[in-house]
C-alpha positions in Angstrom: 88.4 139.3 19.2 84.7 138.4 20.1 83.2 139.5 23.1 80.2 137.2 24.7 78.2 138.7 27.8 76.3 137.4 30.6 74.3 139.5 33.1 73.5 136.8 35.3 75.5 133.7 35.9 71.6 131.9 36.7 70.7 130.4 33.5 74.9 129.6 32.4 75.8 126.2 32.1 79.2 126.3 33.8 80.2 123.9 30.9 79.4 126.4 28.4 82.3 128.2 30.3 84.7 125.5 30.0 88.6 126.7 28.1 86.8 130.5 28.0 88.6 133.0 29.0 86.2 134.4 31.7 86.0 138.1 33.6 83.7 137.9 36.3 82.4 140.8 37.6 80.4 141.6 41.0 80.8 145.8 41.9 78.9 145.8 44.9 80.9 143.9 46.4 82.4 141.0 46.1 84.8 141.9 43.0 85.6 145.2 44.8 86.3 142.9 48.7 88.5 140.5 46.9 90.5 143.2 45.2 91.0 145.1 48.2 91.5 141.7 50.1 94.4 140.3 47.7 95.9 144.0 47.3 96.0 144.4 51.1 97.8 140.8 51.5 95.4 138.0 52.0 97.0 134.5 50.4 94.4 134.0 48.2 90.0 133.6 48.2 88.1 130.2 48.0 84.5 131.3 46.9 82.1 128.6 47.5 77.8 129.2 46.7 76.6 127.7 50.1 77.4 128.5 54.1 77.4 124.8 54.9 80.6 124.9 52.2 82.8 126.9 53.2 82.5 125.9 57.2 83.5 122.5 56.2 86.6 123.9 53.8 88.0 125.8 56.5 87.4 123.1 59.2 89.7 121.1 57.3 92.6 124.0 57.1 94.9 125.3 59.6 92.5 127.8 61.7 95.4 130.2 62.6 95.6 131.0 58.9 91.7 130.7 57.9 89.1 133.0 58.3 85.2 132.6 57.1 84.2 135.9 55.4 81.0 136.9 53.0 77.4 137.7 53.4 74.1 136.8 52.9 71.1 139.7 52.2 74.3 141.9 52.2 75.2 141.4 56.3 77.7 138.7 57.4 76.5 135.8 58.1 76.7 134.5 61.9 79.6 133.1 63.2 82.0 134.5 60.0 85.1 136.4 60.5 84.1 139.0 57.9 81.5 140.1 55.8 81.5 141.5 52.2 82.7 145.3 53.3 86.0 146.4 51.4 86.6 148.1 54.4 86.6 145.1 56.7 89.9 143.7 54.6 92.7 145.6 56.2 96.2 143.9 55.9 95.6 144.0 60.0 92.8 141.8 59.1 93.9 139.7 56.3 97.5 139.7 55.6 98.7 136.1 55.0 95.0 134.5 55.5 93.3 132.4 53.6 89.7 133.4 52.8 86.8 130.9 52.9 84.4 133.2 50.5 80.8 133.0 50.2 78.5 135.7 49.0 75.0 136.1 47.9 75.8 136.4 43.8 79.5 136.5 43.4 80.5 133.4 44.5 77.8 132.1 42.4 79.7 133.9 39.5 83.2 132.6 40.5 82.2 128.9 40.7 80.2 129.0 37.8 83.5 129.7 36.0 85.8 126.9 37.8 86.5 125.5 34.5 87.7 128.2 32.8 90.9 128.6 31.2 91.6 131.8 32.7 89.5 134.0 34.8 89.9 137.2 36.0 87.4 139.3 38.9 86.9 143.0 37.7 85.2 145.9 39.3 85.8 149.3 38.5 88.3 149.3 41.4 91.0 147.2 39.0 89.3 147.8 35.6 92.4 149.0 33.9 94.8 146.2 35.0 92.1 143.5 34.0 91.9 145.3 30.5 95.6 144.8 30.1 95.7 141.2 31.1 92.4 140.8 28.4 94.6 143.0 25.9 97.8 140.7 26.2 96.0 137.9 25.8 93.9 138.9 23.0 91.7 136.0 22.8 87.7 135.6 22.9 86.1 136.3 26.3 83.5 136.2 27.7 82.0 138.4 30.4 80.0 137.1 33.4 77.9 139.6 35.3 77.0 138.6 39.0 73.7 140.1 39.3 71.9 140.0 42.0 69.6 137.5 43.1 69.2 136.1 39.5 68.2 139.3 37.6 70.6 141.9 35.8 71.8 144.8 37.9 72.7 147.8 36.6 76.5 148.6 38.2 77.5 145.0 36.7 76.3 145.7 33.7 78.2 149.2 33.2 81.7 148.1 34.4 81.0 145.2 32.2 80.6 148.1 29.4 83.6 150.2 30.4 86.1 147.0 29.4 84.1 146.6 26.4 84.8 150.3 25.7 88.4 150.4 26.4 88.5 147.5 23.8 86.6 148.7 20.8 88.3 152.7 21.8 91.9 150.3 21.0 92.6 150.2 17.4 95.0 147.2 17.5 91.9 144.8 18.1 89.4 144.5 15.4 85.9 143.6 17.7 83.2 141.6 17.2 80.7 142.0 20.1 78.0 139.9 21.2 74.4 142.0 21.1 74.6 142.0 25.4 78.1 143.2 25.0 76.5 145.3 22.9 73.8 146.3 25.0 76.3 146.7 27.8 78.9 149.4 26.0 75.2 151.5 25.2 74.8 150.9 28.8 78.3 152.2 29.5 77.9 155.6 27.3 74.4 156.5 28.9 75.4 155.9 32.8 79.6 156.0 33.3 79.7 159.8 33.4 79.0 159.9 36.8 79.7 155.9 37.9 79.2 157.2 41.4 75.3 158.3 41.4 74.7 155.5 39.0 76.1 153.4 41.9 74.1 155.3 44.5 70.5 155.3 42.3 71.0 151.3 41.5 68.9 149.0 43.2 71.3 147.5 45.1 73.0 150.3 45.4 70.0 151.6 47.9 69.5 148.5 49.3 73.1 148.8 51.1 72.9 152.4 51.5 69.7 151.2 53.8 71.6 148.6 55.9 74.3 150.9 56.9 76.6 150.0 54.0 76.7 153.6 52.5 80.6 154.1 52.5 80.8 151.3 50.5 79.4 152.4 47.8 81.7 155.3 47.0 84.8 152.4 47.6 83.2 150.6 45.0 82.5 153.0 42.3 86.5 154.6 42.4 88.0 153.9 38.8 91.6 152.1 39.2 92.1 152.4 43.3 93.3 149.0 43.9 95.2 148.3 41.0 95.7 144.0 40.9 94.5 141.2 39.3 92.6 138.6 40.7 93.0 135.2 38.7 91.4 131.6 39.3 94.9 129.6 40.0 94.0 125.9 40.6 90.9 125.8 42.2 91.1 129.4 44.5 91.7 132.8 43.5 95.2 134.7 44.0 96.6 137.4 42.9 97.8 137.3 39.2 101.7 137.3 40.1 100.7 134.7 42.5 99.1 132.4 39.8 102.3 132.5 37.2 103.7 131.4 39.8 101.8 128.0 39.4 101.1 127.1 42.9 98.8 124.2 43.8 95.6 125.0 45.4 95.0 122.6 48.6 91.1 122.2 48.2 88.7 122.4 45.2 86.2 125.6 44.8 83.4 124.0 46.4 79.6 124.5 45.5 
């Protein structure tokens, strides 16, 4: 099994993606919201990259079931339902809604993979359950890193590295890594001790901590809290029992 990396989805040709088995992965926040989001009943996610995008997807939905949530600069974004706070996705909130999604980097992440043959969001929230979808699979993948604002962030970057090391620590794969999976597992064995002041001491990290976001970022770096898989079905992300079931998505993943 070979193991690519990205740290940035900037400079990815989304064709380069196309038939990969993709895990996308965005800690702070957007893997950790959409986990929370689909674990606390929301139908399912449609990320889209721009604002003007998702008004016009939900404008052509049912409003009673639709709501606008993400974030730009890390605070929601005017006129949105929600922003990109774990904590704002309660099953008051979101049970049996369909999100319109659009963040600052990890929509840019999910789109960038619409053509993938599977894909998978991953935070350290769900890192266990994504390992064992990777594991029973046992093809290629590749991992795409979020980032933030087109430059490698360090929480990314380590989550990324705790899959890779659950895979190479499993004798029944024989693992060929990439040199920025690589990079990433080093990363993984210097800073995953303590994922929590890693979070904390990461650029972004602070950044949030700044805007009032601090709770967040001990939500973000709990190991296997919110146990489901999040999986591209169609052209939106569900739940993984959700996608066997091979349901057809109503509108495309929008750029």
């Amino acid at each position: 099994m070979r193991v690519e990396m990205h740290f940035t989805p900037h400079q990815v040709d989304e064709m380069s993606l196309h038939d990969n088995t993709i895990v996308v992965v965005d800690v702070l926040r957007a893997s950790t919201t959409i986990a929370t989001g689909l674990c606390n009943g929301a139908r399912e996610f449609i990320p889209t990259t721009t604002v003007e995008s998702a008004v016009k997807i939900s404008g052509n939905l049912f409003g009673g079931v639709v709501l606008l949530g993400g974030e730009r600069n890390g605070r929601m974004i005017e006129g949105f339902h929600l922003g990109n706070s774990p904590v704002e996705y309660s099953g008051e909130k979101v049970k049996g809604k369909t999100i319109v999604f659009s963040s600052t980097n990890g929509s840019m992440a999910m789109v960038k993979a619409r053509y993938a043959r599977e894909m998978f969001v991953c935070g350290f929230v769900n890192i266990s359950v994504v390992y064992d979808c990777i594991k029973e699979l046992g093809a290629d993948f590749t991992v795409l890193c979020a980032g933030k604002n087109g430059m490698f962030s360090i929480e990314d970057s380590v989550c990324a590295g705790m899959l890779v090391h659950k895979l190479v620590s499993d004798s029944s794969f024989d693992v060929e890594l990439s040199d920025g999976a690589l990079a990433a597992l080093t990363l993984y064995k210097s800073f995953g001790k303590n994922i929590q002041k890693m979070i904390k001491g990461s650029e972004h990290g602070k950044y949030l901590a700044e805007i009032g976001f601090g709770e967040d970022l001990k939500v973000c770096a709990s190991v296997d809290t919110v146990p489901v898989v999040p999986q591209l079905v169609g052209n939106v992300v569900k739940l993984k029992r959700d996608a066997e079931s091979n349901e057809v998505a109503k509108v495309p993943v929008s750029s």
